[in-house]
KOLLUM-993646 format. One record per residue (C-alpha): residue number from 0; x, y, z. Coordinates in Angstrom, 2 decimals, always signed. Each point is the difference from the previous one (the first is absolute). Example, Ala and Ser with C-alpha at 12.3 -4.5 7.8 and 13.67 -1.06 7.14 Angstrom:
residues 2
(0; (+12.30; -4.50; +7.80))
(1; (+1.37; +3.44; -0.66))
***
This chain:
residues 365
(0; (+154.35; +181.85; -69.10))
(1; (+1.02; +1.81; +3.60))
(2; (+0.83; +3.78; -0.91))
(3; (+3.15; +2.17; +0.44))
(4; (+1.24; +0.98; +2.97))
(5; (-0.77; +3.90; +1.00))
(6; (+2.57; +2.86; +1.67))
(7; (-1.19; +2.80; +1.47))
(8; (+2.22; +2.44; +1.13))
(9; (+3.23; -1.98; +2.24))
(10; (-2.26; -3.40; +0.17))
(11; (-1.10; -2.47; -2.67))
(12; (-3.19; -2.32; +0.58))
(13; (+0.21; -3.72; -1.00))
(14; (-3.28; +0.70; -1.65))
(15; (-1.90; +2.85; -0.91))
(16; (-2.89; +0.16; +2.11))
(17; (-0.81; +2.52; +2.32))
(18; (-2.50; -0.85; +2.61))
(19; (-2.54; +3.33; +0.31))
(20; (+0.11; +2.03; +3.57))
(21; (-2.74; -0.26; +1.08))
(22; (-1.70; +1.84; +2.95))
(23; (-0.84; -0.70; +2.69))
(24; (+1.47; -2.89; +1.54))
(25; (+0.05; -2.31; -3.37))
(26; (+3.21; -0.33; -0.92))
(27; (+2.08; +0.51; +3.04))
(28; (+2.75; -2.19; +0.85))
(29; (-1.07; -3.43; -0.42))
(30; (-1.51; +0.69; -3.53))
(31; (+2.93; +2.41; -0.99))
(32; (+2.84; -2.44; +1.30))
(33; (-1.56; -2.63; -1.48))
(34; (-0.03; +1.54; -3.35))
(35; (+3.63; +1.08; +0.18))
(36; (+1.36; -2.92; +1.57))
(37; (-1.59; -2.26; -3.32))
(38; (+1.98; +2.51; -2.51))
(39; (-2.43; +3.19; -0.68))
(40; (-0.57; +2.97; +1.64))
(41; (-2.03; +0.38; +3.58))
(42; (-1.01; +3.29; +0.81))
(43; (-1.45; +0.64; +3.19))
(44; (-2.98; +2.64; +0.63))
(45; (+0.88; +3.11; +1.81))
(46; (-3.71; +0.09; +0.73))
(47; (-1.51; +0.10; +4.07))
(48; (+3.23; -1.89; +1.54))
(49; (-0.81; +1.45; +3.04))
(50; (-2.84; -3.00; -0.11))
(51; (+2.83; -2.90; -0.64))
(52; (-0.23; -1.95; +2.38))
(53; (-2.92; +0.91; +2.13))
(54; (+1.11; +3.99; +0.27))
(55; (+3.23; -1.48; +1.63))
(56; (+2.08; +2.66; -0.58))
(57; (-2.44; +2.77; +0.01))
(58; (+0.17; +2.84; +2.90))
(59; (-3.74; +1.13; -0.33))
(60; (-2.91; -1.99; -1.21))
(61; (-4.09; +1.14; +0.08))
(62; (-1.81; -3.19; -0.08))
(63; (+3.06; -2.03; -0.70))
(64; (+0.43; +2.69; -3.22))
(65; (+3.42; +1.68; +0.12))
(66; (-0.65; +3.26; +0.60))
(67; (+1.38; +2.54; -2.48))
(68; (+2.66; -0.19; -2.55))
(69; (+2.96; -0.42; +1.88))
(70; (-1.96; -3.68; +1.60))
(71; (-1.61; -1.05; -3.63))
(72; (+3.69; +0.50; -1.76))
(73; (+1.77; -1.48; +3.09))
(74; (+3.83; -0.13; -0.69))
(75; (-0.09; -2.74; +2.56))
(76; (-2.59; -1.84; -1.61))
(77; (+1.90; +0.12; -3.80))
(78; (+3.15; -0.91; +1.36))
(79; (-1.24; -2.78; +1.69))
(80; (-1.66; -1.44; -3.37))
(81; (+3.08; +0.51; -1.48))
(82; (+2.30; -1.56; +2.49))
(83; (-2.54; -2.90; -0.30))
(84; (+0.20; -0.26; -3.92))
(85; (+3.22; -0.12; +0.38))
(86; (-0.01; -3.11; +2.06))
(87; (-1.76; -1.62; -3.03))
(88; (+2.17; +1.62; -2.71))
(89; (+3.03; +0.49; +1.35))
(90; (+2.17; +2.64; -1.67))
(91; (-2.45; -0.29; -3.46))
(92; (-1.11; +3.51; -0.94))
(93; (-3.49; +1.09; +1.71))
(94; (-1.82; +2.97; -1.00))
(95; (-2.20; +2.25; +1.75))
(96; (-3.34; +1.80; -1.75))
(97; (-0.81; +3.21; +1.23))
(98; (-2.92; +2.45; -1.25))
(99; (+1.02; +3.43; -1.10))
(100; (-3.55; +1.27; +1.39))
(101; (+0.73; -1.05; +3.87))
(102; (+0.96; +2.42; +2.96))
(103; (+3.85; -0.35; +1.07))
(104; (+0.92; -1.48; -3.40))
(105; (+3.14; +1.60; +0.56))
(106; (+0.67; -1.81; +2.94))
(107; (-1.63; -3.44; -0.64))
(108; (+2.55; +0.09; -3.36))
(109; (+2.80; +0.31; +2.47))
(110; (-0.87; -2.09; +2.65))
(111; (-0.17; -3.02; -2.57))
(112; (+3.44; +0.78; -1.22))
(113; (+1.25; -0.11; +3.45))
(114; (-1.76; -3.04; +0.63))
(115; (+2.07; -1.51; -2.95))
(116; (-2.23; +0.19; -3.09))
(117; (+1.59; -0.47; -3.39))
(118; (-2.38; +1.68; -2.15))
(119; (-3.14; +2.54; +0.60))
(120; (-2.96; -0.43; -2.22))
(121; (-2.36; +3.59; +0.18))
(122; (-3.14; +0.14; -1.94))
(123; (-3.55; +2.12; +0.51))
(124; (+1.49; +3.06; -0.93))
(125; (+3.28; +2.06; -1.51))
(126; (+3.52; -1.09; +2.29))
(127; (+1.72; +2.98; -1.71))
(128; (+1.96; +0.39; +3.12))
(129; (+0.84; -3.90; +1.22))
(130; (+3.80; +0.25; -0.33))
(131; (-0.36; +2.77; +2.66))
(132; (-0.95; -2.54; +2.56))
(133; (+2.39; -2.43; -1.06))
(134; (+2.93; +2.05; -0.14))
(135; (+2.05; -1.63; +2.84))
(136; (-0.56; -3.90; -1.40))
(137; (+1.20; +0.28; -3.66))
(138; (-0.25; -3.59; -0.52))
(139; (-3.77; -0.02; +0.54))
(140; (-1.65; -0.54; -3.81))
(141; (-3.04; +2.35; -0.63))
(142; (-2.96; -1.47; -2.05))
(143; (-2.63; +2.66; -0.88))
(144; (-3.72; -0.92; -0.89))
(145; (-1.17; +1.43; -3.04))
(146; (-2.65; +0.25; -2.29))
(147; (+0.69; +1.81; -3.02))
(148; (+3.18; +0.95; -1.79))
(149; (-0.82; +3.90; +0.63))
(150; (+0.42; -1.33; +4.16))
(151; (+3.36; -1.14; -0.84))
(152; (+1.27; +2.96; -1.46))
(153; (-1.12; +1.97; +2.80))
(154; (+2.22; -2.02; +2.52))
(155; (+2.97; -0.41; -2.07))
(156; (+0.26; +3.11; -0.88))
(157; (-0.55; +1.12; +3.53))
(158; (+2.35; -2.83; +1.05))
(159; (+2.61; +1.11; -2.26))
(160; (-0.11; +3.88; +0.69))
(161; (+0.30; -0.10; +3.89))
(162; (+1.17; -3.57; +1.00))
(163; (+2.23; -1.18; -3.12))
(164; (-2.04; -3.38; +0.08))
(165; (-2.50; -2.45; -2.24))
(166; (-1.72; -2.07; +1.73))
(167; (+1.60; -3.69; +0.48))
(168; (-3.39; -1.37; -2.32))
(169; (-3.28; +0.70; -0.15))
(170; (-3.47; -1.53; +0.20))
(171; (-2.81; +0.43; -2.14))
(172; (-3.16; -0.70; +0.99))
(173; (-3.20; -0.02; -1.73))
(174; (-3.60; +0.27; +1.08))
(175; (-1.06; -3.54; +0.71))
(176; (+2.52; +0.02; +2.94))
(177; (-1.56; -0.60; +3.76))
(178; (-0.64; +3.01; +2.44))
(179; (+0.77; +3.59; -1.43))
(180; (+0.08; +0.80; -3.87))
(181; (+2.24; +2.97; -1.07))
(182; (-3.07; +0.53; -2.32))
(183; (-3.26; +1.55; -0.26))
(184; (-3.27; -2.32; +0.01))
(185; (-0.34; +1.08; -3.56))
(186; (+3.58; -1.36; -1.22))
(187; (+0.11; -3.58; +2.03))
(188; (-2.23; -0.63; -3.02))
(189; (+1.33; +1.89; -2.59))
(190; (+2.54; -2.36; -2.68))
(191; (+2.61; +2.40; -0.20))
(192; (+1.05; -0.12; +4.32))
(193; (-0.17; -3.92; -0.24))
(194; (+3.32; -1.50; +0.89))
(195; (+1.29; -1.39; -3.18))
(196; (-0.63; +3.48; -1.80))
(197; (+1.64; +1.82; +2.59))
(198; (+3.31; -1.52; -0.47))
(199; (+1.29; +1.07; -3.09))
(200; (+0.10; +3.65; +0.85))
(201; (+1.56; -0.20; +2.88))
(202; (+2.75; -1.92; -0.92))
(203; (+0.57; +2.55; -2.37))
(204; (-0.06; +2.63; +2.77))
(205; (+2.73; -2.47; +1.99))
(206; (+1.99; +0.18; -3.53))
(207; (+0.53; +4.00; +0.12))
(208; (+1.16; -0.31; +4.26))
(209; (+2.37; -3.55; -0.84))
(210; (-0.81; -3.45; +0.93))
(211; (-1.80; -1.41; +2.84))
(212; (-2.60; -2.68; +0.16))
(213; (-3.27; +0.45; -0.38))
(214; (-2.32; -2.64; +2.29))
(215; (-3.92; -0.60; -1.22))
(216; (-2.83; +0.04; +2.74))
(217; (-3.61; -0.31; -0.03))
(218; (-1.82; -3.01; -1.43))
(219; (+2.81; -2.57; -0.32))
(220; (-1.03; -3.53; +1.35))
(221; (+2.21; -2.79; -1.40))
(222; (+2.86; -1.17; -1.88))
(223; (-1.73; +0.84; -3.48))
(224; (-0.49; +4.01; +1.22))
(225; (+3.53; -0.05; +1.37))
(226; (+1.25; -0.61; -3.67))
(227; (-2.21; +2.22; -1.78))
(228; (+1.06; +2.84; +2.06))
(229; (+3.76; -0.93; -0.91))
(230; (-0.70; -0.17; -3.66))
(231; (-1.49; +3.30; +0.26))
(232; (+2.90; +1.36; +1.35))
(233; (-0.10; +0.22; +3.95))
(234; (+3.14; -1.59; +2.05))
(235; (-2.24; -1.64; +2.83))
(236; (-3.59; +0.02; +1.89))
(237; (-1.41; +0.70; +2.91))
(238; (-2.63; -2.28; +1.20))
(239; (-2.23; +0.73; +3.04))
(240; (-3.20; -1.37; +0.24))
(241; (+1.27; -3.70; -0.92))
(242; (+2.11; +0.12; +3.17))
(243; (-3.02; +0.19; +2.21))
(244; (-0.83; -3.68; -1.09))
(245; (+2.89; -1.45; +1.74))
(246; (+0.75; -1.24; +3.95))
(247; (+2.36; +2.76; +0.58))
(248; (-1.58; +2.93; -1.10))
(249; (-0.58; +1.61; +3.46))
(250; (-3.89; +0.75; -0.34))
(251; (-2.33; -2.11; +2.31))
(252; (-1.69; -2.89; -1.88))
(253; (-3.57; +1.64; -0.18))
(254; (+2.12; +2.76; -2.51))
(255; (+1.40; -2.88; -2.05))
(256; (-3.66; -1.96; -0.25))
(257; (-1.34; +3.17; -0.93))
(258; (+1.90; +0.00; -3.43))
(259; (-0.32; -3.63; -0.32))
(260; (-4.15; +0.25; +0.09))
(261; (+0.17; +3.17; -2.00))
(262; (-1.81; +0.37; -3.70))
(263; (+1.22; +2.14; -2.23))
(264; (-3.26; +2.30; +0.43))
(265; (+0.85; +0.22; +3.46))
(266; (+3.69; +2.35; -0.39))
(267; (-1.10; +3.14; -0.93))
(268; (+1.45; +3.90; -0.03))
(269; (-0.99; +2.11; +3.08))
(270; (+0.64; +3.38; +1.64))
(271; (+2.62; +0.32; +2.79))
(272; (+1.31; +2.53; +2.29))
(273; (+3.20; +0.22; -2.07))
(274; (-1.39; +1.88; -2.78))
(275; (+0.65; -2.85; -2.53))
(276; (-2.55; -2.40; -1.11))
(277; (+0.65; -3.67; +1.96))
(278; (-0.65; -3.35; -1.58))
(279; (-1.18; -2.62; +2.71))
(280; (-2.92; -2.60; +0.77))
(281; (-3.37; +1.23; +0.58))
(282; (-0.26; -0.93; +3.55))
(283; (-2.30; +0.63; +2.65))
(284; (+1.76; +3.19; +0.93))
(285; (-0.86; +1.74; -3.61))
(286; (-3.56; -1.47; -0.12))
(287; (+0.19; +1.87; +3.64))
(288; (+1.60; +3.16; -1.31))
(289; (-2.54; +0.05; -3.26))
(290; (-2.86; +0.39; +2.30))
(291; (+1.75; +2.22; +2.66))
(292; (+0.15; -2.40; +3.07))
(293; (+3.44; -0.97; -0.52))
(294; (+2.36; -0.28; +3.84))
(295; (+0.20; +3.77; +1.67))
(296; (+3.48; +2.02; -1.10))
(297; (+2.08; +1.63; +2.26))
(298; (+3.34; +0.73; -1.33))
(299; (+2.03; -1.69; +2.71))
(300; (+3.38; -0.72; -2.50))
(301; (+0.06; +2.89; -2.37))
(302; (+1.30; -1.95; -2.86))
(303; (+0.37; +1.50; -3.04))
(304; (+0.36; +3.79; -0.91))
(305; (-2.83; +0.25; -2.60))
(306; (-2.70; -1.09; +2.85))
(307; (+0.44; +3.35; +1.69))
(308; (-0.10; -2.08; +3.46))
(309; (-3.47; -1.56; -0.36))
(310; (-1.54; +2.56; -2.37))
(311; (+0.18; -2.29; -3.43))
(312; (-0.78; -3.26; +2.14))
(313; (-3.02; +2.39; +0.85))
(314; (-1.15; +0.13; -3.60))
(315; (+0.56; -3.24; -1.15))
(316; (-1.14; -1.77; +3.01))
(317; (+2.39; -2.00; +1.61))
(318; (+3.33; +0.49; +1.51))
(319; (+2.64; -1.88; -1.90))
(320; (+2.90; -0.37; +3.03))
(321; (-2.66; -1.81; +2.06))
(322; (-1.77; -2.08; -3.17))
(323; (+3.07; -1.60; -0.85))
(324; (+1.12; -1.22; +2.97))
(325; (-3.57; -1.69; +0.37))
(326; (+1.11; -1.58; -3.42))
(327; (+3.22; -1.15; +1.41))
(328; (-1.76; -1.02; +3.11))
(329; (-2.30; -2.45; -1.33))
(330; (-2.93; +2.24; +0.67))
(331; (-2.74; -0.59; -2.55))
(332; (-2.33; +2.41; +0.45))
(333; (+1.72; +3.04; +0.34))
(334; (+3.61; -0.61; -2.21))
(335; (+0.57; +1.83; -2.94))
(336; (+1.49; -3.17; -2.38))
(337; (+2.50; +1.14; -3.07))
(338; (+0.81; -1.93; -2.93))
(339; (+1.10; +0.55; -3.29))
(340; (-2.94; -0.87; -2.63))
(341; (+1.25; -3.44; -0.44))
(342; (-0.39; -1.11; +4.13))
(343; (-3.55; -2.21; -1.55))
(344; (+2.92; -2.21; -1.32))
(345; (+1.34; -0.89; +3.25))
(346; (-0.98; -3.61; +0.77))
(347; (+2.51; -1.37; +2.04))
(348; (+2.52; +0.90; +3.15))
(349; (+3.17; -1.39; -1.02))
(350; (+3.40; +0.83; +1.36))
(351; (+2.14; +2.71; -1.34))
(352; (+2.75; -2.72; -1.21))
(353; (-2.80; -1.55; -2.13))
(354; (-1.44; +3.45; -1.25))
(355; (+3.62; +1.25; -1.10))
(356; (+0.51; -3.61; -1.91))
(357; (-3.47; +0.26; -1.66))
(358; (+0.71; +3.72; -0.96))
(359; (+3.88; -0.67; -1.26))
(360; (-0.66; -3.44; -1.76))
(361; (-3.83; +0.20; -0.81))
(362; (-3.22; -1.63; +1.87))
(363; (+0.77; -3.46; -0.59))
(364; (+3.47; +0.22; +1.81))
***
């Protein structure tokens, strides 16, 4: 049985699956106008686009790294990826994820809307004042990521009070979701932050703002998961690792046969720069960082807020700008490799057409 279509603010999806940002450089715009242009929802990574395309449209690079914020989050380089989706998806809606916890968040939010975004997806921390940046481009839907129904009430009351706005939907993601957790080491395990007991309460919480949908992330592989999430409740899904195993995510192959050989030993939680734990592969780099010999940092992007330019990376033992771009790169040794907990299911590369008909009308399709 294929599912119900999904709206989301001004634009409704043939299907309800949201393809996960993810960052850097793995859903840009052939995975995310791939996604869109086959009837869900492509969202492009906000993530080091001063690096698309071979630091094209970068002003300053050290060691072919775009130097500082204003090169990592080029406005050249996400308008490009856009304009690019777009030649894939035509006028389809395409979103853009962008962290809460990076420098010039305010103006990476508004150089995507200019670029022609439809919808802004903002996780790793509180977006209590989004609407701010988005003022000017009313039609632009606003997708908070949340983790608990107390998070929710935070930003719509905030939301309410100073911006008369709810946000457009909502996705909730639980802890077996790739890259950063919105939850301590202690709770990824804990029964209570799992996905499917998560939901409940916070479509109560949607219940006392109105009526928007909620979308279910972390942990969802196929057809079967898609439905249980709906019969719990939840609108739609968001699905990231399972996009890597296709021909257009835009990772290099070495990335996508990482997953592929991957056990299920192998993805594990790990410190990161960010401040939140990070579920990935245990690659080279960690066995590096474990025993202190892991690449030298120098904090040539300054990334993310919470890394206090280099000081976290410091701590933890790898710089996370400069790890994942090895990842996207294809470089082995020294990437830093997310998935959700499920990657060691991966098997195949398959194209995103195939992936969307497995996912809508089950694995057999």
């Amino acid at each position: 049985m294929a599912f119900q279509p999904l709206t989301i603010g001004k634009y409704t999806l043939q299907y309800p699956i949201v393809q996960g940002g993810m960052g850097l450089g793995i859903s840009w715009d052939k995975l995310a106008g791939s996604v869109s242009a086959e009837g869900g929802l492509g969202v492009i990574s906000s993530i080091g686009t001063g690096y698309y395309e071979n630091t094209a449209y970068t002003k300053k690079t050290i060691n072919s790294r775009p130097f500082d914020t204003e090169n990592f989050y080029s406005k050249e380089g996400l308008s490009a990826i856009i304009r690019n989706a777009r030649k894939i998806c035509g006028d389809k809606a395409l979103a853009v994820n962008i962290l809460y916890a990076i420098n010039d968040y305010d103006r990476v939010v508004k150089d995507a809307c200019e670029a022609g975004a439809n919808m802004i997806i903002t996780g790793a921390g509180l977006p209590t004042n989004l609407p701010e940046f988005t003022a000017d481009y009313p039609d632009v839907a606003l997708i908070p990521i949340v983790s608990s129904a107390k998070a929710l009430k935070i930003i719509c009351k905030r939301w309410t009070q100073r911006y008369n706005r709810l946000p457009d939907a909502i996705i909730v993601e639980g802890p077996l979701s790739g890259g950063h957790q919105g939850f301590t080491y202690e709770q990824c395990a804990m029964e209570e932050y799992q996905l499917e007991n998560l939901i409940a309460p916070i479509l109560e919480e949607i219940k006392a703002w109105g009526d928007f949908p909620l979308i279910a992330a972390g942990g969802i592989w196929d057809h079967d998961d898609i439905q249980k999430m709906m019969d719990l409740g939840a609108s739609g899904v968001q699905m990231g690792t399972r996009f890597i195993g296709t021909h257009e995510c835009d990772a290099d192959l070495v990335f996508k046969e990482m997953l592929v050989d991957a056990r299920q030993e192998d993805i594990q939680l790990f410190k990161s720069p960010v401040g939140y734990p990070a579920r990935g592969i245990r690659s080279n780099l960690i066995q590096m960082v474990e025993k202190r010999e892991g690449p030298a940092i120098r904090c040539v992007s300054n990334c993310v807020s919470p890394c206090h330019r280099g000081q976290e990376a410091k701590a933890v033992g790898y710089c996370i700008a400069d790890r994942l771009f090895d990842a996207y790169a294809g470089k082995k040794e020294t990437g830093l490799f997310f998935t959700g907990a499920n990657g060691y299911k991966l098997h195949e590369i398959i194209s995103v057409k195939e992936l969307m008909a497995k996912l809508v009308y089950g694995e057999t399709h």
